[in-house]
N, C-alpha and C positions, 0 to 999 in steps of 0.2 A: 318336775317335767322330764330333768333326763332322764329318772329309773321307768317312769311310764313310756318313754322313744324306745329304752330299753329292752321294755319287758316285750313291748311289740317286735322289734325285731327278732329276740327270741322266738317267738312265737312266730313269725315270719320263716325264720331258718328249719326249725320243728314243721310247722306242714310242707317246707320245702320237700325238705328229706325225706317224710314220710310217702310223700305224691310221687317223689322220684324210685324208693323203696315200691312202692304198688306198682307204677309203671314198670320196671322192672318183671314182675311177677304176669303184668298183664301178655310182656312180650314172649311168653312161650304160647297164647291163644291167640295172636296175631294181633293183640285188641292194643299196642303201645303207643303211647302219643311220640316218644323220643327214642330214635334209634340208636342208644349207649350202651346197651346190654349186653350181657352174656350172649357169644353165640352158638349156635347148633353146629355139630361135622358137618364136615363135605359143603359148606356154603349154602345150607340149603336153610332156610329160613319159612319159619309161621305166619301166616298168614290169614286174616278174617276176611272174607268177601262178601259178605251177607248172604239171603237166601233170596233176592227178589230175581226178576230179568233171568232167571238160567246158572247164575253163581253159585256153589257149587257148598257156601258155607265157612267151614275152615278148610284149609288146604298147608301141605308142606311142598314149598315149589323151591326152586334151584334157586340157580344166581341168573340166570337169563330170566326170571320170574316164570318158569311153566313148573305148570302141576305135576309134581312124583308120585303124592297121595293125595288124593281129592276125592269126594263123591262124585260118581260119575267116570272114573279113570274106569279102565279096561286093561285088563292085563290079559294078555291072549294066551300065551305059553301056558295059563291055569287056566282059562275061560271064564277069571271072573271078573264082574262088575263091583266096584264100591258103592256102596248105601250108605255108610256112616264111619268116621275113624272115630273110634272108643276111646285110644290113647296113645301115648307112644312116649318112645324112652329115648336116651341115647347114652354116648359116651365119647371118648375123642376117635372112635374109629368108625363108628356106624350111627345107624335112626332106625326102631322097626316101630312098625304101626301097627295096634290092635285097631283090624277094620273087620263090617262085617259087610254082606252081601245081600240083595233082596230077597234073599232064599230064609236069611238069618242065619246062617253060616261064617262063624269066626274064620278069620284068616291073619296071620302074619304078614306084613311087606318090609322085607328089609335091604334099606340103602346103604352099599359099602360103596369102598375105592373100587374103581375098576380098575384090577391094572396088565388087561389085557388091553392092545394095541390094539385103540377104539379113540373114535373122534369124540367117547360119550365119557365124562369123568367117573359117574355114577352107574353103580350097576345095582337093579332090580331083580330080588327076588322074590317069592311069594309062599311063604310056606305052610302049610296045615297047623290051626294053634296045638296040636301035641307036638308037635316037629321043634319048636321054641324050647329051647334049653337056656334058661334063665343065668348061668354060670358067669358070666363077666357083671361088672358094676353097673346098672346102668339108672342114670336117673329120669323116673317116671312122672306123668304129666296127664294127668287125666281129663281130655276134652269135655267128656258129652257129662260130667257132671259141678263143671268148674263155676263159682260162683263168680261168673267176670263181670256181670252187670252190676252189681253191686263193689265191686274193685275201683270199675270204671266213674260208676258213683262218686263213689270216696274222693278217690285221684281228683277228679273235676271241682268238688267242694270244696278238698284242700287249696289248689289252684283259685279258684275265686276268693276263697276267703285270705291267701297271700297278696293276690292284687291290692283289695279292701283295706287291710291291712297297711300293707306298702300305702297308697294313697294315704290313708289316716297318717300316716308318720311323718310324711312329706308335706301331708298339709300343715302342722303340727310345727316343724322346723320351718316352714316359710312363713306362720305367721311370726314365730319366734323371733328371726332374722329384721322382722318390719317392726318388732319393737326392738332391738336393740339399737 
């Protein structure tokens, strides 16, 4: 009976891990159940908002939660509109987003420090995808083709089959307890 409490809690710690491992990964699509992860420069954090009621999708918004890159943002100094962010990268100094526009025109948005003498921490720029000079490290995260539904899946099954689990072992030691 103990190697069997055993083997379960093993297996208990194992889909722990792994849900938490996925969650993890989920939190760069915005789709994380727990907020322990790595985070993104500049405070600026991923986010899923779905697409019903006018939401916008995924979005990368600040720490006040407004949208920096979102479908539907408006960058006036270029004239464009966002349709879609493709992906984006970052590093510990910047975020740029491959977005594109209703035209289907690639564009660059990238968020660095601002550190002109501004109430705004973040400053936006918008630049032509040849204008992107790829030269610093940065690591990439591809939205529009990320298998999150299937992450999310996983995550969720592991999680139930822990509870399951947990329960079965508990019940398991309290019958135990009423025969000793």
């Amino acid at each position: 009976m103990k190697k069997l409490i055993l083997v379960m809690v093993a297996l208990i710690a194992i889909a722990l891990v792994t849900a938490i491992a996925i969650d993890s990964k989920l939190y760069y699509y915005g789709k994380n159940a727990w907020n322990i992860h790595e985070k993104l420069p500049l405070k600026i954090t991923p986010n899923y908002l779905g697409y019903g009621k006018g939401n916008s999708g995924f979005a990368l918004m600040d720490e006040d939660e407004m949208t920096l890159i979102a479908r539907g943002n408006k960058y006036w100094s270029s004239g464009i509109e966002v349709n879609e962010i493709i992906k984006y990268g970052f590093n510990k100094q910047k975020l740029v987003a491959l977005v594109n526009d209703s035209l289907g025109n690639f564009f660059y948005i990238e968020c660095s420090k601002n550190n002109a003498h501004s109430k705004q921490d973040i400053k936006i720029a918008v630049l032509e995808k040849s204008a992107f000079l790829n030269s610093e490290k940065i690591k990439w995260i591809d939205v529009k083709n990320a298998p999150t539904y299937a992450m999310e899946i996983t995550r969720n099954y592991l999680l139930i089959f822990s509870i399951i689990i947990f329960l079965i072992v508990a019940y398991f030691i309290l019958v135990r307890k009423k025969h000793i």
